[in-house]
DSSP file (Angstrom, degrees, kcal/mol; ACC not computed):
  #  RESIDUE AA STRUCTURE BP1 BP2  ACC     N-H-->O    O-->H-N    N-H-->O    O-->H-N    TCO  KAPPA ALPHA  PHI   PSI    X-CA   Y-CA   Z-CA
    1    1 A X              0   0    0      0, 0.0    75,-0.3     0, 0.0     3,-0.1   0.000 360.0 360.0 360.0 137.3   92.8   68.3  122.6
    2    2 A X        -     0   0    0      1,-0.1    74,-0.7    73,-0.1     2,-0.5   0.191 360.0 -66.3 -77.0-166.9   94.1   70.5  119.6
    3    3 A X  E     -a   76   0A   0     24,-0.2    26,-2.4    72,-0.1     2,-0.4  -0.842  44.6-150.7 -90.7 117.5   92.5   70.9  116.3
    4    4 A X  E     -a   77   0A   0     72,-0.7    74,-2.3    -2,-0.5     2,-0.3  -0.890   7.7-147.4 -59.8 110.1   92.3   67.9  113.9
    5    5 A X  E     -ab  78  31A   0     25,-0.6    27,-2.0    -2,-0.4     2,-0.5  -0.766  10.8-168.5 -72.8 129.6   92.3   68.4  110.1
    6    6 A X  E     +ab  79  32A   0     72,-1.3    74,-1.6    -2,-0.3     2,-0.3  -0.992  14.7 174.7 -76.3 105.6   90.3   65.9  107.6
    7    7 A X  E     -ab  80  33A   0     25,-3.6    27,-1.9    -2,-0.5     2,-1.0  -0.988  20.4-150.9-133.5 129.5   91.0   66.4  104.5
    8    8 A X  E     - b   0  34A   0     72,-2.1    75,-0.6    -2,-0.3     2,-0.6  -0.852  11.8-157.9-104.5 119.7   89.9   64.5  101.3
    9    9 A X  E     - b   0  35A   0     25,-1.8    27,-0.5    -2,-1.0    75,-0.2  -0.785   9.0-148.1-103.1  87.0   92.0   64.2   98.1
   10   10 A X        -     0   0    0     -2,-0.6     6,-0.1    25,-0.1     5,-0.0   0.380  24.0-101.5  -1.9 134.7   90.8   63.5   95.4
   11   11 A X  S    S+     0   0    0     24,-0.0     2,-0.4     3,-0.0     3,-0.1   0.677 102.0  84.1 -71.7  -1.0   92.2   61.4   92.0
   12   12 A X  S    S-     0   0    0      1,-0.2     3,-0.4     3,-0.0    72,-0.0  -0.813  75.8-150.5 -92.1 151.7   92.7   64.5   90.5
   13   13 A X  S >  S+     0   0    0     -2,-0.4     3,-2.7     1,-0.2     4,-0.4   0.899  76.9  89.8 -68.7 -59.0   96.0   66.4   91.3
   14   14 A X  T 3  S+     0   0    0      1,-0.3     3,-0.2     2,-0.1    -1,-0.2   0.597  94.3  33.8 -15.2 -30.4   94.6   69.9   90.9
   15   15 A X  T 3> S+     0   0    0     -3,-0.4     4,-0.9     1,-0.2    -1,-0.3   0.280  85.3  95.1-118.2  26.6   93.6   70.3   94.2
   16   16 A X  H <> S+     0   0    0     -3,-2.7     4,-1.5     1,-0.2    -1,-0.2   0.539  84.3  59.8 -85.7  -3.6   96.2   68.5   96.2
   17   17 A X  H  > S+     0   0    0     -4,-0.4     4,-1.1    -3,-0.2     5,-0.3   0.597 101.1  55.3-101.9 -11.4   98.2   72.0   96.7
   18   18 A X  H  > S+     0   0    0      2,-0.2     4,-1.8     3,-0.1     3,-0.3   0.911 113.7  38.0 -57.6 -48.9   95.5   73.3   98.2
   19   19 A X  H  X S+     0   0    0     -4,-0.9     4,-2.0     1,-0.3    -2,-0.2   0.977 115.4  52.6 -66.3 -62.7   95.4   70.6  100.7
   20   20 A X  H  < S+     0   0    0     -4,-1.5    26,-0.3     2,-0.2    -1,-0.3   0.612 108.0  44.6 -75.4 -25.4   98.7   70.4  101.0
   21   21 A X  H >X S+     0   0    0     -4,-1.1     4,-5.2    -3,-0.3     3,-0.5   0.766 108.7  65.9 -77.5 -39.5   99.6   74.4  101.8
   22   22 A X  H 3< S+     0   0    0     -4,-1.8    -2,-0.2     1,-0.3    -3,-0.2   0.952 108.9  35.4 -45.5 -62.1   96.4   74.0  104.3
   23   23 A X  T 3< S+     0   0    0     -4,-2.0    -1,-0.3     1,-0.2     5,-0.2   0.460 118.6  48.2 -93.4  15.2   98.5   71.4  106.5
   24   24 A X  T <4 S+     0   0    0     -3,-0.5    -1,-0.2    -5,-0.1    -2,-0.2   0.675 118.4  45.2-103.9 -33.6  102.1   73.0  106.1
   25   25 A X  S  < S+     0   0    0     -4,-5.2     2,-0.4     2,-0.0    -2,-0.2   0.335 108.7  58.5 -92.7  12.9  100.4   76.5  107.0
   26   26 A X  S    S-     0   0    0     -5,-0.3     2,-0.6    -4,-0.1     0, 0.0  -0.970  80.6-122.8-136.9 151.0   98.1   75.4  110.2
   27   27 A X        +     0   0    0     -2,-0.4     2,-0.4     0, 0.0   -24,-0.2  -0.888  41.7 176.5 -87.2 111.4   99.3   73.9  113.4
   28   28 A X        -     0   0    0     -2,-0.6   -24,-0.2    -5,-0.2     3,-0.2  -0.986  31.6-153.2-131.6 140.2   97.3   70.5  113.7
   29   29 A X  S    S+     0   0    0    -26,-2.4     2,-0.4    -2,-0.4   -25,-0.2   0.985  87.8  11.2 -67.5 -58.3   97.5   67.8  116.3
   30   30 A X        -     0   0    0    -27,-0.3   -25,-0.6     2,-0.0     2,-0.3  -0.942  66.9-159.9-121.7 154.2   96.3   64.9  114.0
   31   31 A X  E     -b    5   0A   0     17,-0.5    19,-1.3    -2,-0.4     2,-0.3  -0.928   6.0-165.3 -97.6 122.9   95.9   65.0  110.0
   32   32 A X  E     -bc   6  50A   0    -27,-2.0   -25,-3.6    -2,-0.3     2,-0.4  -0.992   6.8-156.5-134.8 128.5   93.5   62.2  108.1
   33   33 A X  E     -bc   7  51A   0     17,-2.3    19,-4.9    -2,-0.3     2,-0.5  -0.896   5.1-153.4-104.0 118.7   93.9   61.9  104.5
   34   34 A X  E     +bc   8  52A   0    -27,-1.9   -25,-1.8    -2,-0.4     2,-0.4  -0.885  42.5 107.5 -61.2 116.2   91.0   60.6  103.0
   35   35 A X  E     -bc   9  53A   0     17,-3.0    19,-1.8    -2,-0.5     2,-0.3  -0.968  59.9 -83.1-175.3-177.0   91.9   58.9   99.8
   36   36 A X  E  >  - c   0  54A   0    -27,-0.5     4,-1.4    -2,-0.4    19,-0.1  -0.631  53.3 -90.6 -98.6 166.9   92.5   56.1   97.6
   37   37 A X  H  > S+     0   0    0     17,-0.6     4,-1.2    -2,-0.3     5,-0.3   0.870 121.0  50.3 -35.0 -91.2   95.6   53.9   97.1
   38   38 A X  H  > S+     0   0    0      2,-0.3     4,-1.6     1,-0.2    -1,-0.2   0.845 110.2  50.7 -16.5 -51.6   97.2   56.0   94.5
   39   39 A X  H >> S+     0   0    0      1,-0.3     3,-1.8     2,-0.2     4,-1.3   0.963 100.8  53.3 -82.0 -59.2   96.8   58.9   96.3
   40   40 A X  H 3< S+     0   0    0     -4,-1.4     3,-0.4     1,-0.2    -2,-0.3   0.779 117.2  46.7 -23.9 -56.1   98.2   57.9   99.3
   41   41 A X  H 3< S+     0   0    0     -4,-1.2    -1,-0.2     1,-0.2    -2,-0.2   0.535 119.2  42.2 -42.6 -25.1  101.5   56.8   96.8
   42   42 A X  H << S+     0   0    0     -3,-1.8     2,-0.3    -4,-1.6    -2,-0.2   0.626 101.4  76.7-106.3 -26.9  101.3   59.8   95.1
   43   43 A X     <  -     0   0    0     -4,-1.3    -1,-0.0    -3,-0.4   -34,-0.0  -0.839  55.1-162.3 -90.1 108.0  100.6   62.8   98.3
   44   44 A X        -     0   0    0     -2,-0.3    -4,-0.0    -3,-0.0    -1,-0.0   0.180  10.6-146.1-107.4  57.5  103.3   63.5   99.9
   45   45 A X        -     0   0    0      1,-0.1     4,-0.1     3,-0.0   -25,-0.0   0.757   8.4-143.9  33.0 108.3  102.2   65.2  103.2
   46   46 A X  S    S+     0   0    0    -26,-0.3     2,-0.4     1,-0.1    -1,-0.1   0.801  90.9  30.8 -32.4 -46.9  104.4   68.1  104.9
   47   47 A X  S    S-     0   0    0    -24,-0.0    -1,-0.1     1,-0.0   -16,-0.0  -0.892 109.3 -75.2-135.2 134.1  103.5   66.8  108.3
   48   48 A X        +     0   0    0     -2,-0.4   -17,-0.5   -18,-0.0     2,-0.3  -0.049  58.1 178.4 -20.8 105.6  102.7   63.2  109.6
   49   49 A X        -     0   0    0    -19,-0.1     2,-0.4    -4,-0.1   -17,-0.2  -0.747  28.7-131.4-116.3 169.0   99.1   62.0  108.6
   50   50 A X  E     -c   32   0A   0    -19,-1.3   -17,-2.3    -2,-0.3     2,-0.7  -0.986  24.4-144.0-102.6 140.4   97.0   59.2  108.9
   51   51 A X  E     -c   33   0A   0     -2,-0.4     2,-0.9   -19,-0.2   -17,-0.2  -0.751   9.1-159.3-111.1 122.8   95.4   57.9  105.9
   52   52 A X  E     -c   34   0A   0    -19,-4.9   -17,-3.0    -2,-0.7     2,-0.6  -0.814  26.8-140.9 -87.5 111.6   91.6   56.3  105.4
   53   53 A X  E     -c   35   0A   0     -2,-0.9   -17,-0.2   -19,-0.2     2,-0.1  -0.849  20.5-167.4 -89.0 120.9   91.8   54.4  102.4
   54   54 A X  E     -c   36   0A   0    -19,-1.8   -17,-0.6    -2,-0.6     2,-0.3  -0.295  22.4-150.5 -91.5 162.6   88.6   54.7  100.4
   55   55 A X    >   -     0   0    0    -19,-0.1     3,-4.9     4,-0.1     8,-0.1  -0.838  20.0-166.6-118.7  84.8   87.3   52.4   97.0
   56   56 A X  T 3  S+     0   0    0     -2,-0.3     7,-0.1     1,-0.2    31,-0.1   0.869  83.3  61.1 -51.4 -13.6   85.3   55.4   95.6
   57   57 A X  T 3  S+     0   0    0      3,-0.0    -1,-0.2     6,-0.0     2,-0.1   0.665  88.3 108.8 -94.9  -8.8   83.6   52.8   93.2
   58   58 A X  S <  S-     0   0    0     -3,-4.9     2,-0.1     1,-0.1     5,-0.0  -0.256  89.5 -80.5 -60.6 169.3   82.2   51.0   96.3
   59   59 A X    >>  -     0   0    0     -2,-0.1     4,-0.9     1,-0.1     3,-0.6  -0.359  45.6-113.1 -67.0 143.2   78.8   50.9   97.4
   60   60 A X  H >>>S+     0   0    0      2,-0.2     4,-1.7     1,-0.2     3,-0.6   0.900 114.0  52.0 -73.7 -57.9   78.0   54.4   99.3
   61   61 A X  H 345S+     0   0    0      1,-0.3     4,-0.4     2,-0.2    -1,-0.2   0.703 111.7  48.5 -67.1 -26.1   77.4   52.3  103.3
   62   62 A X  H <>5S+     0   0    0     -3,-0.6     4,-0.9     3,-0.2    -1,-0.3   0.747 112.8  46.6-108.7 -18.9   81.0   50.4  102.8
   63   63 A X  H <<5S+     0   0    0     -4,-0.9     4,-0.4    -3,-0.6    -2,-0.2   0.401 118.2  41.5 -89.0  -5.9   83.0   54.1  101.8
   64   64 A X  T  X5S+     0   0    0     -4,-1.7     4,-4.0    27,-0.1     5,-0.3   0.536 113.5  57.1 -80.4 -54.7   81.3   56.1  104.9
   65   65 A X  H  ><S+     0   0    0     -5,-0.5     4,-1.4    -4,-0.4    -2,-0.2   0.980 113.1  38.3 -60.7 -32.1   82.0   52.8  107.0
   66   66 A X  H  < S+     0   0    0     -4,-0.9     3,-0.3     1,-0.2     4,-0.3   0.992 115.4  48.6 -69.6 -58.4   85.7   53.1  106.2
   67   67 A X  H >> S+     0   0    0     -4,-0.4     4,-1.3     1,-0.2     3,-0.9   0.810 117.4  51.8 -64.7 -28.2   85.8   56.8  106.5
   68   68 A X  H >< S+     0   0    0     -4,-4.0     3,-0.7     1,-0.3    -1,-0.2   0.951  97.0  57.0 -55.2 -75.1   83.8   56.0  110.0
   69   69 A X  T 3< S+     0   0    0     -4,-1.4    -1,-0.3    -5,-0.3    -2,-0.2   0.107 110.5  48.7 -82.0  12.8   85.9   53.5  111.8
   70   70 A X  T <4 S+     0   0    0     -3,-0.9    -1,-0.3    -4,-0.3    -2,-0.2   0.616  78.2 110.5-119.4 -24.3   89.1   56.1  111.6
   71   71 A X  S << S-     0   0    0     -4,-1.3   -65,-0.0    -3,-0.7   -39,-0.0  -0.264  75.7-115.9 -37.1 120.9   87.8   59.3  112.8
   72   72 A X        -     0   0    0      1,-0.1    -1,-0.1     2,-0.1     5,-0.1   0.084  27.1-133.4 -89.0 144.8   88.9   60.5  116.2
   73   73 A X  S    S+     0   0    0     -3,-0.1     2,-0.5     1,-0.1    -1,-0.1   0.707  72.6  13.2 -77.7   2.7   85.7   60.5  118.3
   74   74 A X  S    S+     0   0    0     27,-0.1     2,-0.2     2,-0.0    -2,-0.1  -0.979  79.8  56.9-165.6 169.5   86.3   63.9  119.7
   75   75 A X  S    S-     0   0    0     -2,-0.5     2,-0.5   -72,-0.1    27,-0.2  -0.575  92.5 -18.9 101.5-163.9   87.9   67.5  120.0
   76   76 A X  E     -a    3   0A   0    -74,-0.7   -72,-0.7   -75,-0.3     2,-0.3  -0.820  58.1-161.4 -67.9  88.4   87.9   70.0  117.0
   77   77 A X  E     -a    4   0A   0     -2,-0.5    27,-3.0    25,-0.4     2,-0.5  -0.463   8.8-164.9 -94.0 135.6   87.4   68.8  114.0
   78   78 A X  E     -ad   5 104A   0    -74,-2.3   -72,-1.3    -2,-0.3     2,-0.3  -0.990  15.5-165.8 -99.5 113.2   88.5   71.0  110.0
   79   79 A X  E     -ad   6 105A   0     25,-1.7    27,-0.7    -2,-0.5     2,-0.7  -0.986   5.7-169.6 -98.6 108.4   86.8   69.2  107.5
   80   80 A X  E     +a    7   0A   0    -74,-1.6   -72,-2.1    -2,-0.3     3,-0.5  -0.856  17.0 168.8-118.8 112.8   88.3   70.3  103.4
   81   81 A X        +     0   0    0     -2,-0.7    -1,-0.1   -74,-0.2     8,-0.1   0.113  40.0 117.8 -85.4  20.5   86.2   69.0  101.1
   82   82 A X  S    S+     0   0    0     24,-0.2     2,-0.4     1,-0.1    -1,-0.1   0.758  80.6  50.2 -83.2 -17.3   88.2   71.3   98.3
   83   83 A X  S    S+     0   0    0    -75,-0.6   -75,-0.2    -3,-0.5     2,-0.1  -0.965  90.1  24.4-126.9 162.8   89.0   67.7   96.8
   84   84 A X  S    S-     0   0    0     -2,-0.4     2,-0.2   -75,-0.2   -76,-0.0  -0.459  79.0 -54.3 113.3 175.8   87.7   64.8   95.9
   85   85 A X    >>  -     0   0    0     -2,-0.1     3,-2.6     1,-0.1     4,-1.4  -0.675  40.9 -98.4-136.9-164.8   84.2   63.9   94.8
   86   86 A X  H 3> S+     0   0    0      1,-0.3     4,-3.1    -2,-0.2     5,-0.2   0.743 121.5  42.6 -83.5 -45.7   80.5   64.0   95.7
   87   87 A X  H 3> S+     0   0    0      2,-0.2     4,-2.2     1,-0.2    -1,-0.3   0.798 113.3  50.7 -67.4 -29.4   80.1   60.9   96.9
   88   88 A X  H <> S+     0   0    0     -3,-2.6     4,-3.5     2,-0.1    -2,-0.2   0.992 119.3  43.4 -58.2 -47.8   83.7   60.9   99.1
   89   89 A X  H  X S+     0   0    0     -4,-1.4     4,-0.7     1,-0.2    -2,-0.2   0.943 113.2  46.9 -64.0 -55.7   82.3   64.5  100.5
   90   90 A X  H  X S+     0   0    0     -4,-3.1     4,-4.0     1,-0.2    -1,-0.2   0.878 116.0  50.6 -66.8 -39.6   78.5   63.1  101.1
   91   91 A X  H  X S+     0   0    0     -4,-2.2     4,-2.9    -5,-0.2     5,-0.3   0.996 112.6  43.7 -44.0 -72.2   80.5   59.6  103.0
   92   92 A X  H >X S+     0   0    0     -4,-3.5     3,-2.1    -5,-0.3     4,-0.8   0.759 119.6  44.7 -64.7 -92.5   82.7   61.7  105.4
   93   93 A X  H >X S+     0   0    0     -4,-0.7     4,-1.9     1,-0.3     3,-0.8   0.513 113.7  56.2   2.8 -73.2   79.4   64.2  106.2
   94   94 A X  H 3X S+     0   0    0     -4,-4.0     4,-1.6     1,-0.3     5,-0.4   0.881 115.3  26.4 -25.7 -73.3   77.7   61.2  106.5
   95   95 A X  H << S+     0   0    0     -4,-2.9     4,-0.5    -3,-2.1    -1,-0.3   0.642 115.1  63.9 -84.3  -2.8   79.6   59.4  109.2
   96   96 A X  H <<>S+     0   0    0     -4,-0.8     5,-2.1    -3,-0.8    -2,-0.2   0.885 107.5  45.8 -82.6 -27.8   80.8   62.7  110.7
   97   97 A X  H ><5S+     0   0    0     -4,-1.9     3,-0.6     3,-0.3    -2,-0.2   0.693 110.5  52.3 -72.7 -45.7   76.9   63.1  111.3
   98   98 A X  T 3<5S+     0   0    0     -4,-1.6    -3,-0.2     1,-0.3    -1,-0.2   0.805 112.2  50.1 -88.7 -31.4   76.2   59.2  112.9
   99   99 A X  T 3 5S-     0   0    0     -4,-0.5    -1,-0.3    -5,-0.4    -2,-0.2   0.430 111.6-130.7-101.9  27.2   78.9   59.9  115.1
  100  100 A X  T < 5 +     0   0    0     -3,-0.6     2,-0.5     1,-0.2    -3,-0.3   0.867  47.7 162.4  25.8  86.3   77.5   62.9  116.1
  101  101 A X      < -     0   0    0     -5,-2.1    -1,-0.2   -27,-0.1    -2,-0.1  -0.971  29.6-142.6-114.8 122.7   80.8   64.8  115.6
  102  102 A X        +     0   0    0     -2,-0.5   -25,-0.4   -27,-0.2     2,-0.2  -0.445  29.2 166.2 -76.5 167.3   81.0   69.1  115.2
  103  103 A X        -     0   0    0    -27,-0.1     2,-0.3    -2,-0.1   -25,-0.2  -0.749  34.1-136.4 169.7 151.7   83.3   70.1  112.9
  104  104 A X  E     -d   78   0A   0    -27,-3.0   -25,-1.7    -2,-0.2     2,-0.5  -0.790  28.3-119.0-124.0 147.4   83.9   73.4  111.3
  105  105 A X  E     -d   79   0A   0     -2,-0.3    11,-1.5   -27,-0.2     2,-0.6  -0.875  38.9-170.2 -84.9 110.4   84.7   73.5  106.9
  106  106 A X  E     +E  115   0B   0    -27,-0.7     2,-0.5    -2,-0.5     9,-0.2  -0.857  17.2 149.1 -89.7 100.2   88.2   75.1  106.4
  107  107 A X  E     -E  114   0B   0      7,-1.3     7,-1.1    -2,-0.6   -88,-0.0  -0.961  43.8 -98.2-123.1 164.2   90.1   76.3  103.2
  108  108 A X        +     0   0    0     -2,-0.5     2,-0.3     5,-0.2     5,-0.1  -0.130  40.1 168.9 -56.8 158.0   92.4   78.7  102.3
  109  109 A X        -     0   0    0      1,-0.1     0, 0.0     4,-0.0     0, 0.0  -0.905  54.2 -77.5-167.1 164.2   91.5   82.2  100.6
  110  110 A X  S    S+     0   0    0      1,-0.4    -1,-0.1    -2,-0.3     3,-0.1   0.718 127.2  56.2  -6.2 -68.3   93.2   85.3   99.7
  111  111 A X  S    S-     0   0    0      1,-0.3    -1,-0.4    -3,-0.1     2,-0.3   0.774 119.6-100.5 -81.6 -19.1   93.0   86.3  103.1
  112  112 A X  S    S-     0   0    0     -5,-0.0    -1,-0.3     2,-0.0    -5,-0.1  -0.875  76.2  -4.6 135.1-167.4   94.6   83.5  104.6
  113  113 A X        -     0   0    0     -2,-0.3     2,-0.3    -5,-0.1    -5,-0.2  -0.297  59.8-154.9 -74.8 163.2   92.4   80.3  106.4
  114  114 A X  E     -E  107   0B   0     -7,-1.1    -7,-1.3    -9,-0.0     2,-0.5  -0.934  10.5-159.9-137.4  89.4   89.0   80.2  106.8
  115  115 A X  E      E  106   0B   0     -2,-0.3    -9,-0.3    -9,-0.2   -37,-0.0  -0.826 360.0 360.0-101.0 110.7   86.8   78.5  109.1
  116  116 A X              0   0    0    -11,-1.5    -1,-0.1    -2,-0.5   -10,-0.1  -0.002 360.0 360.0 -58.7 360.0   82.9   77.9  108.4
């Protein structure tokens, strides 16, 4: 199985061209867009994604269980947390952690991608 990308966007635009050069410049099997309605209407993806639609204004245990119940149970997971906000990032952590899932933090830099 190939590398999966997870990537969370945020209601701000400011960091959706990060996100968005990140899945035009890497070879990924599957893409999951974390996000809300609006963004999902508003992102348009380079490449084929699947989207977990969040309510960031939910209760903490019902925005990890959505982020939960789409996450591929296995292979190599890129987690960019470069959008979005404390509580999306602490959710996805969160359920990447109950489902005992590895996963390495990826963004872009200067020198080109970057895996943590």
């Amino acid at each position: 199985m190939g590398k999966s990308l997870i990537a969370i966007l945020g209601a701000g635009k400011g960091t959706w061209g990060h996100v968005g050069r990140l899945i035009a410049e890497e070879e990924w099997e599957k893409i999951f867009l974390v996000s809300s309605g609006w963004g999902r209407e508003n992102f348009k993806p380079a490449k084929p994604a699947e989207w977990i639609i969040t309510n960031s204004l939910g209760a903490f245990e019902l925005v990890k269980n959505e982020i939960s119940s789409k996450l591929p149970s296995g292979g190599e997971l890129a987690v960019s947390m470069i959008s979005g906000s404390g509580k999306e990032h602490v959710a996805l952590l969160a359920a990447l952690k109950e489902k005992k899932l590895a996963y390495s933090l990826v963004l872009l830099t200067a020198e080109g991608t970057r895996y943590y």
